[in-house]
C-alpha positions in Angstrom: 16.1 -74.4 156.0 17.8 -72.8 159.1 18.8 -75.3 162.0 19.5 -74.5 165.7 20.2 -76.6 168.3 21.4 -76.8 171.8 23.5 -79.8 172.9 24.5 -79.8 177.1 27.5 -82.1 177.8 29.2 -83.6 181.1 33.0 -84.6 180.9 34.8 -86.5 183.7 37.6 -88.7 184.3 36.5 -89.1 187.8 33.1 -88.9 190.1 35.0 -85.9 192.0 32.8 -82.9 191.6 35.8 -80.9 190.6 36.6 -83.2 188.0 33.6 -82.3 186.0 33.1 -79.9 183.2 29.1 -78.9 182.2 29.2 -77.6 179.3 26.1 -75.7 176.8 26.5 -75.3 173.7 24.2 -73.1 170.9 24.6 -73.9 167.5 22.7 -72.0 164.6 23.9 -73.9 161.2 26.1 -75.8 162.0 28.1 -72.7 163.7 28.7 -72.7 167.7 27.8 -69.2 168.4 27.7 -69.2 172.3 28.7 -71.3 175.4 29.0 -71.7 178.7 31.1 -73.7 180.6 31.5 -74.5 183.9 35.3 -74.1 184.1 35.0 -70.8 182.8 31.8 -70.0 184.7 29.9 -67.8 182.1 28.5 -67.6 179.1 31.4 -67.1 176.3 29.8 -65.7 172.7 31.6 -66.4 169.4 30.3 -64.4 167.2 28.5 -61.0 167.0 24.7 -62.5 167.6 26.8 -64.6 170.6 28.6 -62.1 172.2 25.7 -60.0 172.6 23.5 -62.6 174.1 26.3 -63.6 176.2 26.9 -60.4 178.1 23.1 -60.5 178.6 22.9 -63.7 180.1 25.9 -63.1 182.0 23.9 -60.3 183.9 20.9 -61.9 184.5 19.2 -65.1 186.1 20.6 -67.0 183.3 24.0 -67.8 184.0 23.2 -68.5 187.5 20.9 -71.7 186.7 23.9 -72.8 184.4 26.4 -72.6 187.3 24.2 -75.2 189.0 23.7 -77.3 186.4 27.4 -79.3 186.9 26.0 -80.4 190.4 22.1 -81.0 189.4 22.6 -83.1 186.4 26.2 -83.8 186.0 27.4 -85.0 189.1 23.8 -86.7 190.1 24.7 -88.9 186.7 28.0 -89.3 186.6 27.6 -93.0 188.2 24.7 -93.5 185.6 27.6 -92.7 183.2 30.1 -94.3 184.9 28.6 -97.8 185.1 26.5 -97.5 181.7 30.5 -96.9 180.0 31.8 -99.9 182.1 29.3 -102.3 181.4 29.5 -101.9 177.3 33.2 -101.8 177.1 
């Protein structure tokens, strides 16, 4: 069978906004084929299937949710995080 998946990710080092990176990743097989990251602020595509999808959602509505998503669920967490990570190590 064929597997794809979608895995969103928050890394910090601090509860600073601007020490937050969202990230999205697509994964079909095992294989990233597509991203986007907040640092970078777009989608990036990694292979041809990724590339083309990501200069479609670059120019559409898609890439502007994404570039909100660091504030709505990343930074709204990070103390979640923060104090889950504290309190098991």
């Amino acid at each position: 069978g064929f597997r794809h998946y979608v895995v969103n990710s928050c890394e910090f080092n601090s509860s600073k906004l601007n020490d937050i990176e969202y990230t999205e990743s697509y994964y079909y097989n095992k294989l990233e084929y597509i991203r986007f990251s907040s640092s970078v602020g777009k989608y990036v595509g990694y292979t041809e299937h990724g590339i083309k999808n990501a200069e479609r959602w670059n120019n559409g509505p898609e890439v502007i949710s994404r570039r909100a998503e660091k504030e709505r669920y990343c930074f709204r967490n990070v103390g979640v995080f923060t104090e889950s990570a504290l309190t098991k190590s």
